[in-house]
C-alpha positions as CSV (number, residue, x, y, z in Angstrom):
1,X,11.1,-4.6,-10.0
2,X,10.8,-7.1,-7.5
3,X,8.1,-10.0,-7.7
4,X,7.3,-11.1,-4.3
5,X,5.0,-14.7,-4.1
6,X,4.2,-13.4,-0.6
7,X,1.7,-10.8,-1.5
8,X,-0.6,-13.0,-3.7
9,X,-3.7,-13.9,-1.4
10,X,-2.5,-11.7,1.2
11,X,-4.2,-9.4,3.7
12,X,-3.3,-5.9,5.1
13,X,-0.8,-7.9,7.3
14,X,1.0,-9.8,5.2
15,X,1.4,-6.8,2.4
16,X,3.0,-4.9,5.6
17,X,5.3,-7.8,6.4
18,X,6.7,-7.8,2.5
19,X,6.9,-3.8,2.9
20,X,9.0,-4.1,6.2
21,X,11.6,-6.1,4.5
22,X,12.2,-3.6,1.7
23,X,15.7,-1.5,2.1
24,X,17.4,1.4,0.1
25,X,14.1,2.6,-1.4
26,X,12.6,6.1,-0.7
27,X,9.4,5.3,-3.1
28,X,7.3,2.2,-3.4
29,X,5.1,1.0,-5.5
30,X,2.8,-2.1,-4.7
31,X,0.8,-4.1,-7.1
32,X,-2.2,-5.7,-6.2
33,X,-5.5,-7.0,-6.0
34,X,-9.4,-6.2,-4.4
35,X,-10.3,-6.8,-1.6
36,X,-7.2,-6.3,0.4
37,X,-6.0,-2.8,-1.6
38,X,-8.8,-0.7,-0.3
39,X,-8.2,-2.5,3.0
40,X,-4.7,-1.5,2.5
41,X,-5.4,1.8,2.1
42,X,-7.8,2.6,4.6
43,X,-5.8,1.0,7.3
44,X,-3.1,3.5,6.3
45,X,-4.9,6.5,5.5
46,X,-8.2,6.1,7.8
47,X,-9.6,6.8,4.4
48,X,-12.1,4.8,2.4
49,X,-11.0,5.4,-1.4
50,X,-12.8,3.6,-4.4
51,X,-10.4,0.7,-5.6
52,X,-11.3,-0.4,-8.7
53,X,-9.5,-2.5,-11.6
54,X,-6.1,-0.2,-12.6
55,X,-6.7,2.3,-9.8
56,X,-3.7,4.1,-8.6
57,X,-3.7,5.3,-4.9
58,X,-1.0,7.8,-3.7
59,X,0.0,7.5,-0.1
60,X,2.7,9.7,2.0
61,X,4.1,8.2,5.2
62,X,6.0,9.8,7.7
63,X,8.5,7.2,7.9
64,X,12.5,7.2,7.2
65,X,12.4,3.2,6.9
66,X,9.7,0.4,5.8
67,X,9.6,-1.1,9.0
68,X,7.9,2.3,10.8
69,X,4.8,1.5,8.7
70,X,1.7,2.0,11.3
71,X,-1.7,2.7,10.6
72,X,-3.2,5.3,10.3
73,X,-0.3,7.5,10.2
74,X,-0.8,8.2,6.3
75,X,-2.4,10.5,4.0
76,X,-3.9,9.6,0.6
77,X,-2.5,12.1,-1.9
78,X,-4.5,11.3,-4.7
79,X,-6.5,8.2,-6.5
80,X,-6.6,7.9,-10.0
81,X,-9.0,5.9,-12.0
82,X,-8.0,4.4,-15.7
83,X,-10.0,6.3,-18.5
C-alpha cells in the first residue's frame, strides 16, 4: 500500500498523473472520494456508473504500462455497492 498526498483534492488529471508514475504493478486499486471518482470513471469508461460512499468500480485497460492510460479506452467490469 502506497499513500500518495497527491490524490487528495484532485481531479481526473491529477489521479492520472499519480497512476502514470506507478511501476511493476499489473492490478491497481485507487482510493478515493466523490466528485472526481465518477468523473474518473466515466472519463475512462465513457460510462456514467453511480459512485456512492464504499462503491467499488472495476475497470479493464488495454494497457501494458500506467503511463498508456487514455480515455475512453476502458470498460467498466462491474460496480458494487456496500450492503
Amino acid at each position: 500500500m502506497r499513500l500518495d498526498p497527491d490524490l487528495y483534492h484532485s481531479g481526473v488529471d491529477g489521479v492520472l498523473a499519480v497512476v502514470a508514475r506507478v511501476e511493476d504493478v499489473t492490478r491497481l486499486m485507487v482510493v478515493g472520494h466523490q466528485p472526481t471518482w465518477g468523473s474518473l470513471v466515466m472519463h475512462l469508461t465513457g460510462v456514467a456508473a453511480e459512485i456512492k460512499t464504499a462503491t467499488l468500480a472495476v475497470v479493464s485497460l488495454p494497457i501494458s504500462d500506467w503511463t498508456q492510460v487514455i480515455g475512453g479506452s476502458g470498460d467498466l467490469v462491474a460496480v458494487h455497492h456496500p450492503r
